[in-house]
C-alpha positions in Angstrom: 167.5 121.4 194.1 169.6 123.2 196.7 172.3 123.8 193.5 169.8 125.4 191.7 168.1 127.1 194.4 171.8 128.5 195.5 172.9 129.6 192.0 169.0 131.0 191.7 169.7 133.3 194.9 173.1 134.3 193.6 171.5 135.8 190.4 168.9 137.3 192.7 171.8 139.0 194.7 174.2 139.5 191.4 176.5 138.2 193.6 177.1 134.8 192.7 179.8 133.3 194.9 181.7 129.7 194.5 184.0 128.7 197.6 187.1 127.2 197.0 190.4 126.2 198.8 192.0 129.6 199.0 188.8 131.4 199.2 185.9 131.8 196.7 185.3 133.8 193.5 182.3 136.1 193.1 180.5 136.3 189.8 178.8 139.2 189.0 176.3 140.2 185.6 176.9 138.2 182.7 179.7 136.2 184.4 176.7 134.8 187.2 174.5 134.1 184.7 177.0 131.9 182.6 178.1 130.0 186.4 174.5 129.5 187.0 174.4 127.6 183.3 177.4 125.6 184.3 175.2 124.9 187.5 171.9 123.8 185.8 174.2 121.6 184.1 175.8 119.9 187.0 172.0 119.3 188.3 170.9 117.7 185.3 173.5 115.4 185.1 172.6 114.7 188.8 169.5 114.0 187.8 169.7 112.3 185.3 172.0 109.6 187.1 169.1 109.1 189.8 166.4 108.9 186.7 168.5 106.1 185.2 169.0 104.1 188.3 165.5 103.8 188.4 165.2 103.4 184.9 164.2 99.6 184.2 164.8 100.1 180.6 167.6 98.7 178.5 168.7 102.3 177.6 171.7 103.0 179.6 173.9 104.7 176.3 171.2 107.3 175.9 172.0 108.8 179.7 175.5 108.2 179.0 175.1 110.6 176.1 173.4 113.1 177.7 175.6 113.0 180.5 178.3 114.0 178.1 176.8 116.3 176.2 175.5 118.2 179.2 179.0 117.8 180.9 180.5 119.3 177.6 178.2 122.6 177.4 178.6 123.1 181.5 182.5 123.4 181.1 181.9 125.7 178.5 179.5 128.1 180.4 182.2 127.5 182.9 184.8 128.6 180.8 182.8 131.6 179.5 182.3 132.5 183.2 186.2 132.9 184.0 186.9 134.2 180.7 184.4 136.7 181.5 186.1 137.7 184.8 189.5 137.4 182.9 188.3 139.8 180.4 186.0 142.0 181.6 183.2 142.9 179.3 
């Protein structure tokens, strides 16, 4: 919730700003809204490990697939996102 509700906020601002070792990055118009993809993804993946720990069903493969899936489609709004600050549109 606080991922979402921090990427939400960065959108709000058009400033959407991701620390990192040497500093952070800001993310602004198109480039924000393809980090805050890459961030609903991360959350549903968190998610969706807590919903199958409590998951008493024999069905373990099918959040293993999602988890990839969403993990594959995060890297790529993640990827846009640079690309987008790379090459600005």
């Amino acid at each position: 919730m606080v991922l979402l509700a921090y990427g939400a906020y960065g959108l709000y601002l058009d400033d959407l700003y991701i620390p990192t070792k040497r500093g952070g990055i800001h993310f602004h118009g198109p480039g924000a809204w393809m980090m805050y993809g890459a961030l609903v993804c991360s959350a549903a993946i968190a998610l969706a490990l807590v919903i199958d720990h409590y998951d008493r069903r024999n069905n373990e493969h099918r959040y293993e697939n999602f988890k990839s899936m969403a993990s594959f489609i995060g890297w790529c709004f993640f990827g846009a996102a640079l690309l987008g600050l790379v090459i600005p549109g």
